[in-house]
ZANUBA-745402 format. One record per residue: residue in three letters; x, y, z of N, C-alpha, C in turn. Coordinates in steps of 0.02 Angstrom, whole numbers, padded with zeros to 5 digits, always signed. Atoms other than C-alpha are relative to their C-alpha. Example, Ala and Ser with C-alpha at 12.3 -4.5 7.8 and 13.67 -1.06 7.14 Angstrom:
<tinus>
ALA+00045-00059+00000+00615-00225+00390+00045+00060+00000
SER-00042-00059-00003+00684-00053+00357-00039+00055+00037
</tinus>
This chain:
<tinus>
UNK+00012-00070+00019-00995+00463+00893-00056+00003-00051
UNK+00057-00033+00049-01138+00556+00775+00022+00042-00025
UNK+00017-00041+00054-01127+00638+00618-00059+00055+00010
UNK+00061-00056-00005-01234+00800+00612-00015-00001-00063
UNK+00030+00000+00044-01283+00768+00448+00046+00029-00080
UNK-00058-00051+00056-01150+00877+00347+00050-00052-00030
UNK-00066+00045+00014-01035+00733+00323-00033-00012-00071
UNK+00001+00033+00091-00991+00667+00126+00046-00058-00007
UNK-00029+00093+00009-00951+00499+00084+00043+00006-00051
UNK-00069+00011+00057-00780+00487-00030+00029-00047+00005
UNK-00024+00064+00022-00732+00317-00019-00045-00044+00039
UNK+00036+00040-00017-00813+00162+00010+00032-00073-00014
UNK-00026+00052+00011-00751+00000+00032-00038-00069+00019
UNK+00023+00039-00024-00792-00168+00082-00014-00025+00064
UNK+00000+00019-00092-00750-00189+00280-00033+00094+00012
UNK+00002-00046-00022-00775-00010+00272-00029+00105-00041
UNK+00010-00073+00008-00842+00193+00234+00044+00049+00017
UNK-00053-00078-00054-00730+00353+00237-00066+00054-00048
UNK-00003-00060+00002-00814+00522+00246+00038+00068-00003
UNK-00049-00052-00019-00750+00690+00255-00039+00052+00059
UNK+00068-00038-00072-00830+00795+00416+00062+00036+00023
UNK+00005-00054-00025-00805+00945+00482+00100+00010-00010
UNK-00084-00005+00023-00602+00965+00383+00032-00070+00028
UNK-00048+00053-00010-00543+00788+00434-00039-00075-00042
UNK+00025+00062+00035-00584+00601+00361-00005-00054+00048
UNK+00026+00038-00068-00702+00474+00460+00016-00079-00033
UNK+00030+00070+00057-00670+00285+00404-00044-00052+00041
UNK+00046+00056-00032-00816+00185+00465-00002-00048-00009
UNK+00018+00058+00017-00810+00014+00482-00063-00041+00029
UNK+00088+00031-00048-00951-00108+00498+00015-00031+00080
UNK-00008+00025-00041-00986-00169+00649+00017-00064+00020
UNK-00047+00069-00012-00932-00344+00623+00061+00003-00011
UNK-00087+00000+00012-00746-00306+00589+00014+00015+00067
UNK-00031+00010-00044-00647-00350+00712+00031+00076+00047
UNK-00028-00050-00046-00610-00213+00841+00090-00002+00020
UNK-00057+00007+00006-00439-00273+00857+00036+00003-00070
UNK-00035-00017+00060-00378-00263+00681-00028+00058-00009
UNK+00004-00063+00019-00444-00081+00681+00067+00020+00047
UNK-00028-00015-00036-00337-00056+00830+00095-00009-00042
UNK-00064+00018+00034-00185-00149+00727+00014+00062-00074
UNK-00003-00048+00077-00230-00024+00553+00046+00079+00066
UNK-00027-00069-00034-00198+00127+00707+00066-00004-00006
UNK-00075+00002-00018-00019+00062+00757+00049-00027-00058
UNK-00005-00005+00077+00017+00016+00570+00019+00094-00008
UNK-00016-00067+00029+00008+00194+00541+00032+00065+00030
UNK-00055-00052-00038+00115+00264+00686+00046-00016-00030
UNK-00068+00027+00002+00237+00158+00620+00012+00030-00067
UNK-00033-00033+00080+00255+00228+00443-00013+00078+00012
UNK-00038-00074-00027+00238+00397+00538+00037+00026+00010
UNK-00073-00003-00026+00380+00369+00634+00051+00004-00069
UNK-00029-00018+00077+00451+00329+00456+00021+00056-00034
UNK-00004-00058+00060+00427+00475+00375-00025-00016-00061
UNK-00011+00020+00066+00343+00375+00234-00101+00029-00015
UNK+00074-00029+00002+00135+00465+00274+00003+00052+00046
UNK+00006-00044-00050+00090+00619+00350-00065+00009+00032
UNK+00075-00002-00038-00080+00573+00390-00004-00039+00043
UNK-00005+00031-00082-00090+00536+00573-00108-00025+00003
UNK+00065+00033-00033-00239+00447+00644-00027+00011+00072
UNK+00013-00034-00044-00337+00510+00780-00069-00067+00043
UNK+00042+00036-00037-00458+00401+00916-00062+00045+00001
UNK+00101-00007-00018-00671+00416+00933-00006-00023+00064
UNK+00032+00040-00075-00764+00376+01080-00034-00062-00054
UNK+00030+00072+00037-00815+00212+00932+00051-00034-00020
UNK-00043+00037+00021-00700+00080+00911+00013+00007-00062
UNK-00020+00031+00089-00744+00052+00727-00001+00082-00049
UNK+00003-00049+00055-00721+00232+00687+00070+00031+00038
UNK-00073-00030-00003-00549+00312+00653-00017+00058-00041
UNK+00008-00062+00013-00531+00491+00622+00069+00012-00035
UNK-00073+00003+00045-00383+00535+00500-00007+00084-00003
UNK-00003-00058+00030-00315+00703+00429-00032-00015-00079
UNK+00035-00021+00065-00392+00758+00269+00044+00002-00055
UNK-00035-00035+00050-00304+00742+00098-00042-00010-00040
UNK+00050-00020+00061-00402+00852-00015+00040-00020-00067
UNK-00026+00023+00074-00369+00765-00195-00011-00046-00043
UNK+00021+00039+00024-00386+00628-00297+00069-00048-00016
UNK-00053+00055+00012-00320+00434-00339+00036+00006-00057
UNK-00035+00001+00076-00190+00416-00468-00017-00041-00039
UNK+00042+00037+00066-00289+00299-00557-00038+00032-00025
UNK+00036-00037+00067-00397+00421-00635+00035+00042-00022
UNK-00032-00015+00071-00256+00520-00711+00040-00056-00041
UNK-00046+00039+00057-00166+00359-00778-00087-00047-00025
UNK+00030+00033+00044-00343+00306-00830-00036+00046-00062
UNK-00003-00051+00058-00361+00470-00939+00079+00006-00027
UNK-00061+00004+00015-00203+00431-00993+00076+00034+00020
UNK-00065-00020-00050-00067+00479-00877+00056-00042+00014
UNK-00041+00049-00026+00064+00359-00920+00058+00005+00047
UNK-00015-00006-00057+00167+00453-00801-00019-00031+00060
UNK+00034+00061-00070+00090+00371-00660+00027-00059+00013
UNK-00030+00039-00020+00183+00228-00686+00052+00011+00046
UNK-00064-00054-00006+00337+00324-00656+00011+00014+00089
UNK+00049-00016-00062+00248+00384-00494+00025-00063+00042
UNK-00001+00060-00031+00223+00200-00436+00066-00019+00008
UNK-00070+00016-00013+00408+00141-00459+00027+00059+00049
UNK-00040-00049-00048+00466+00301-00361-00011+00010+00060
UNK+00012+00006-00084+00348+00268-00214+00016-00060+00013
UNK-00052+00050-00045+00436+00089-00199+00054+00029+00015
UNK-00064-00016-00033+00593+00165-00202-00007+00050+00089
UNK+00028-00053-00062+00524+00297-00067-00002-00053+00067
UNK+00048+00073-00036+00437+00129+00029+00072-00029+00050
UNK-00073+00085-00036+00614+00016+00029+00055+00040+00028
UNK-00072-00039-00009+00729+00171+00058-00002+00035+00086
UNK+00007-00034-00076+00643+00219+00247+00046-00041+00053
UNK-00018+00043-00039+00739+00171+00387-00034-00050+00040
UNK+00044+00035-00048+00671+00042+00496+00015-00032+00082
UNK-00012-00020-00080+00771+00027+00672-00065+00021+00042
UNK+00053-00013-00040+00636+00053+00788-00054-00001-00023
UNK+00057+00008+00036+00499+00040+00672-00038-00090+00033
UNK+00074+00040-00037+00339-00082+00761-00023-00028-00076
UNK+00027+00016+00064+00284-00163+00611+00032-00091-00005
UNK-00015+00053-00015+00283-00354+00609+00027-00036-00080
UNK-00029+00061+00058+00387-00477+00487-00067-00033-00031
UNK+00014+00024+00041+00314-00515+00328-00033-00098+00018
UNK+00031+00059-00006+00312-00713+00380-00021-00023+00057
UNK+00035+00022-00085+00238-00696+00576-00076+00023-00046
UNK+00041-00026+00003+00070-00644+00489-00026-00045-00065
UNK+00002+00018+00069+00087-00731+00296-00061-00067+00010
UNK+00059+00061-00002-00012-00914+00355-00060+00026+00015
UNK+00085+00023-00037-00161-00836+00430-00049+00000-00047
UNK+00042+00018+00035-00314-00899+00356+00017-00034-00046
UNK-00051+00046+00034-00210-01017+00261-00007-00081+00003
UNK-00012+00065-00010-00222-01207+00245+00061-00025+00007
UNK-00071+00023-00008-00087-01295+00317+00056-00029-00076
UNK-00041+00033+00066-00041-01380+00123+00034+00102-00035
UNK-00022-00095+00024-00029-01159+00073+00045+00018+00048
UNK-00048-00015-00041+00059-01129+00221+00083-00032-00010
UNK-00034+00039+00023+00168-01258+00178+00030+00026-00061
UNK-00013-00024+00087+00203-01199-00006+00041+00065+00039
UNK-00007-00064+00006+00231-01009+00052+00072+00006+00053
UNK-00039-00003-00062+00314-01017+00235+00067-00003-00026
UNK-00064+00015+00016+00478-01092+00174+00048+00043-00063
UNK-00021-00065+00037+00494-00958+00021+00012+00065+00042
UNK-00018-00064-00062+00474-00812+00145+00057-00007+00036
UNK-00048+00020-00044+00592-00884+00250+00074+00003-00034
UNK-00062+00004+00042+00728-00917+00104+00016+00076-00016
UNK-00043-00089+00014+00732-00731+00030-00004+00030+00057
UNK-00019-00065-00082+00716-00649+00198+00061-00017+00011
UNK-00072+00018-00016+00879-00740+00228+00052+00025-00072
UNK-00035-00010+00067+00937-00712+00040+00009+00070-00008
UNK+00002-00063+00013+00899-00522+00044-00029+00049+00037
UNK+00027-00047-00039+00875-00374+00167-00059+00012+00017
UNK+00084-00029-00002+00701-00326+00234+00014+00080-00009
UNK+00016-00054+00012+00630-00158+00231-00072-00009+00010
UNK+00069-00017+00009+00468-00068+00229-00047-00036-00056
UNK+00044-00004+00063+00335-00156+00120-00054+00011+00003
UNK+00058-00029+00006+00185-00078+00071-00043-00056-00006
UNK+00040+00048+00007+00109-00240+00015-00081-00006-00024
UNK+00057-00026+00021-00037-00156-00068+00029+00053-00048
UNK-00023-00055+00011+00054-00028-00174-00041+00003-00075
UNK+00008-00030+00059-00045+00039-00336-00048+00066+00017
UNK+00044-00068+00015-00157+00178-00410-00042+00016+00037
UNK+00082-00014-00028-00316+00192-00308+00040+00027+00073
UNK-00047-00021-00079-00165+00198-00137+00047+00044-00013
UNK-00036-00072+00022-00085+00345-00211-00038+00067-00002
UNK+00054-00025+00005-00157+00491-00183+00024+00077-00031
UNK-00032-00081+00007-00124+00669-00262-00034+00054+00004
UNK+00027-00055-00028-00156+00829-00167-00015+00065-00058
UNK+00022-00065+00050-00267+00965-00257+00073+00039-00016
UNK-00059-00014+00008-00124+01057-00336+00070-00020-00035
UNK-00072+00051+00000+00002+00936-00357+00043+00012-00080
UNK-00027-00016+00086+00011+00937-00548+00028+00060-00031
UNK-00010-00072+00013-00008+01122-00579+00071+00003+00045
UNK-00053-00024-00025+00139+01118-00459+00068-00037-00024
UNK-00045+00024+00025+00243+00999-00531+00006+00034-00085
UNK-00017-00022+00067+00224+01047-00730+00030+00099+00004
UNK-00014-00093-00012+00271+01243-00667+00069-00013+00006
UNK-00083+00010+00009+00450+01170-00638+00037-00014-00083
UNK-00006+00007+00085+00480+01192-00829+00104-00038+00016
UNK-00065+00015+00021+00649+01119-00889+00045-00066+00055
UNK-00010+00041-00046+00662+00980-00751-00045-00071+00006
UNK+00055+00070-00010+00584+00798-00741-00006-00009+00080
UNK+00004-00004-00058+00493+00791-00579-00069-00026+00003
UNK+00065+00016-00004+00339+00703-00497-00024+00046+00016
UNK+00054-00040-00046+00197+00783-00418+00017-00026+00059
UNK+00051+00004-00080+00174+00786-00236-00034-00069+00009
UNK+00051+00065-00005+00114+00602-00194-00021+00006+00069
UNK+00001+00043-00037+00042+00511-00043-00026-00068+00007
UNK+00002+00076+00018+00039+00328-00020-00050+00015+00080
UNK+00044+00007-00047-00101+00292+00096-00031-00083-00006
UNK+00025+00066-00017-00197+00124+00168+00064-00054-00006
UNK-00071+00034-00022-00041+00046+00275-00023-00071+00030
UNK+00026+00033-00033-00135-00097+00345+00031-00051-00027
UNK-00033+00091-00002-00059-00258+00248+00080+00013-00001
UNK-00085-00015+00015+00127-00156+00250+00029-00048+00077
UNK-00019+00048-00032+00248-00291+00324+00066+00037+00017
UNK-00060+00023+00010+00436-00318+00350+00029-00014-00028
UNK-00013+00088+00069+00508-00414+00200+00047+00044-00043
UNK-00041-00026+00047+00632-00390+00070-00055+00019-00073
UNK+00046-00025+00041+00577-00293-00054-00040-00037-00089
UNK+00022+00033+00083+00543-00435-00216-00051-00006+00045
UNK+00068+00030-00049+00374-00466-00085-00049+00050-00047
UNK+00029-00061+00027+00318-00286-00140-00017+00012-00068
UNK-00003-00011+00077+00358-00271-00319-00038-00077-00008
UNK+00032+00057+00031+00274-00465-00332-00076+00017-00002
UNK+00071-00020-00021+00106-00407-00230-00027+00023-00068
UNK+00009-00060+00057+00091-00263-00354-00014-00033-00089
UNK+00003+00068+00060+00109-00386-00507-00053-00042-00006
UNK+00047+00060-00001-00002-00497-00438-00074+00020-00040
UNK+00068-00058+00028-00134-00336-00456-00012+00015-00051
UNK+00022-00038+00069-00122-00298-00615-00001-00075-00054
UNK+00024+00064+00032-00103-00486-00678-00086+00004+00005
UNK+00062+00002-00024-00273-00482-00591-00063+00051-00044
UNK+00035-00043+00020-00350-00328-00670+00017+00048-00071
UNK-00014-00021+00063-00260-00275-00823+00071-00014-00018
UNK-00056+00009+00011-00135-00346-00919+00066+00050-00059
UNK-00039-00071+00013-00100-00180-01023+00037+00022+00059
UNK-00050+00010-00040-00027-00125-00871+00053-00035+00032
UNK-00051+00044-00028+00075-00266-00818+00043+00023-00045
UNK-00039-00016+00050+00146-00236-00973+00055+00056+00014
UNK-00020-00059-00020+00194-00077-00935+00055-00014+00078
UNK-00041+00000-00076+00235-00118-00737+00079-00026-00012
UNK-00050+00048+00050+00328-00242-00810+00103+00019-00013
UNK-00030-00024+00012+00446-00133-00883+00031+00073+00048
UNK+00011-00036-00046+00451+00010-00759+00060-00008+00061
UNK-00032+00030-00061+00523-00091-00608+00070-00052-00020
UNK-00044+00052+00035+00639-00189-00722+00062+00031+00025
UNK-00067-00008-00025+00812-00089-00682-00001-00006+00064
UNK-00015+00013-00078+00770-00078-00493+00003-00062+00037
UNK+00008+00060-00019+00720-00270-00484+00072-00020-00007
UNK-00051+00029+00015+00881-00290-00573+00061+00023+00053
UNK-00061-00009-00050+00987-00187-00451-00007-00017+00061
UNK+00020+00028-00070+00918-00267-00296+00039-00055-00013
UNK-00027+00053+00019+00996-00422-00388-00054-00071+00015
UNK+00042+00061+00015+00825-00516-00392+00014-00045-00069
UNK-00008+00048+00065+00841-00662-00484-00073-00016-00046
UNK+00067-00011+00035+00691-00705-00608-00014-00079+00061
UNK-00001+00016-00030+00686-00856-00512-00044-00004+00061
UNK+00032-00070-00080+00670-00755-00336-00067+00028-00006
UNK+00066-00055+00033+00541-00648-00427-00055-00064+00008
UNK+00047+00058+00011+00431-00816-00483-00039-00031+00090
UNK-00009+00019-00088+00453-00872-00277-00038+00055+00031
UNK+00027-00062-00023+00374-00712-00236-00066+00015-00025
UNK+00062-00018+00054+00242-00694-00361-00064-00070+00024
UNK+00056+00063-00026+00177-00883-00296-00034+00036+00094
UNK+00024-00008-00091+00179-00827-00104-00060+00059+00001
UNK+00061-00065+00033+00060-00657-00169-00069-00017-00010
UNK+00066+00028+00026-00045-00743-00276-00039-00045+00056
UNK+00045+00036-00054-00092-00866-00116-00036+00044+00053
UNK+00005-00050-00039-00109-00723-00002-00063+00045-00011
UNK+00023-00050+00049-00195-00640-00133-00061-00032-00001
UNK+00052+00024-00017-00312-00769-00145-00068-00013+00055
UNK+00041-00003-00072-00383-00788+00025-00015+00047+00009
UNK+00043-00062+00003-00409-00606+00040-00046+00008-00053
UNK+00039+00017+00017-00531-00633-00098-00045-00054+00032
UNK+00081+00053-00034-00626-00788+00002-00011+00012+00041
</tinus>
C-alpha cells in the first residue's frame, strides 16, 4: 500500500515505524523482518482479543510488512511517571493482575518454553530449559505479557480527567496494555521477573519502587525468593539475546 502523504509518524522502533493515517495506526516494518513473525505478532493479538485483555484489533494490507491497527489516541505511561506520577506504578501491578487473571482455555498462544531457546546457545539453553520446565510444573500458567512496563501502557486522551472526577474513591485511569508479541504461556513469576529484569537494566530508582509494588502479589502466588532468582536468570538470558 501508499501513504498519500497525510500520514504522522508516532512511534518508531527498531524492526519497525507506526503512523497514524486516515483515523487508524500503520506499523511499518522494514523490509528485512521476517514476514512470518509479522504474521505470528497478527495471531498474538487475536489471542489476547479473544481474552478480553486489548481492544485493538489488527487489520490486513495488500503489504505483508504492514499491519493496520485501531487508533489509541493518547499517550505512554512513562511520561506521566516520568513527571512524577508515582501512581503509575500502581497502574503496572494492576495490569499484571489484569494479564494473570484472563482465562486461557482456548486461547492460541504458545508455552513460554516451546519458544524460550531460540537464538540461544545450547550451554543457555541448557541453564534456562530445565528452570522453565520446573516452575511450569511448580505453578499454574497463565497469560504473560513478557514485556510489561511504561512505554506498553498506554492511556487514552481523557483517562485521567476521568479517573480524578471519581472524588472520594481510589481508582486507576482507563489503561491499555499494548505490543503482545513476546506474551507467552507461563506461570506468572516469568512476568513479574521479565519486568525486573527492565528496570535492573534502566533504572534502579524504579526497581526500587517495582520492588516493592509487586511484593504482596509475588507473595500470594507463594513465589519463593528462590523461584523468583530462577526466573530472573531465565529473563536476563532471554533478555540478552534480544539485545545481540
Amino acid at each position: 500500500m501508499e501513504f498519500d502523504g497525510s500520514q504522522a509518524l508516532i512511534g518508531k522502533g527498531a524492526q519497525a515505524d507506526v503512523f497514524r493515517y486516515k483515523g487508524y495506526a500503520y506499523k511499518v516494518y522494514k523490509n528485512t523482518y521476517p514476514a512470518e513473525w509479522i504474521a505470528f505478532e497478527k495471531e498474538q493479538q487475536k489471542a489476547v482479543n479473544q481474552a478480553g485483555l486489548c481492544p485493538i484489533r489488527y487489520y490486513d494490507t495488500d503489504d505483508a510488512h504492514i499491519i493496520k491497527m485501531d487508533l489509541i489516541e493518547g499517550e505512554e505511561l512513562e511520561k506521566k511517571v516520568l513527571n512524577g506520577y508515582i501512581e503509575g506504578f500502581g497502574i503496572l501491578a494492576d495490569a499484571f493482575r489484569k494479564v494473570h487473571a484472563a482465562p486461557i482455555d482456548g486461547i492460541k498462544m504458545p508455552p513460554l518454553i516451546a519458544t524460550a531457546g531460540m537464538g540461544l546457545s545450547e550451554e543457555e539453553q541448557n541453564m534456562i530449559l530445565p528452570i522453565i520446565d520446573r516452575l511450569s510444573q511448580k505453578y499454574p500458567s497463565c497469560i504473560c505479557h513478557l514485556d510489561m512496563h511504561f512505554l506498553n501502557i498506554m492511556l487514552p486522551n481523557g483517562a485521567m480527567e476521568a479517573a480524578n472526577a471519581k472524588s472520594g474513591e481510589k481508582t486507576f485511569p482507563e489503561y491499555v496494555i499494548i505490543d503482545w508479541m513476546n506474551s507467552r504461556i507461563a506461570p506468572a513469576v516469568f512476568d513479574y521477573a521479565r519486568t525486573y529484569v527492565i528496570f535492573d537494566e534502566f533504572s534502579q530508582e524504579g526497581l526500587a519502587i517495582y520492588k516493592q509494588v509487586i511484593a504482596d502479589d509475588i507473595k500470594a502466588l507463594g513465589i519463593s525468593d528462590e523461584d523468583f532468582q530462577d526466573a530472573l536468570t531465565v529473563c536476563a538470558v532471554i533478555r540478552n539475546r534480544e539485545k545481540n
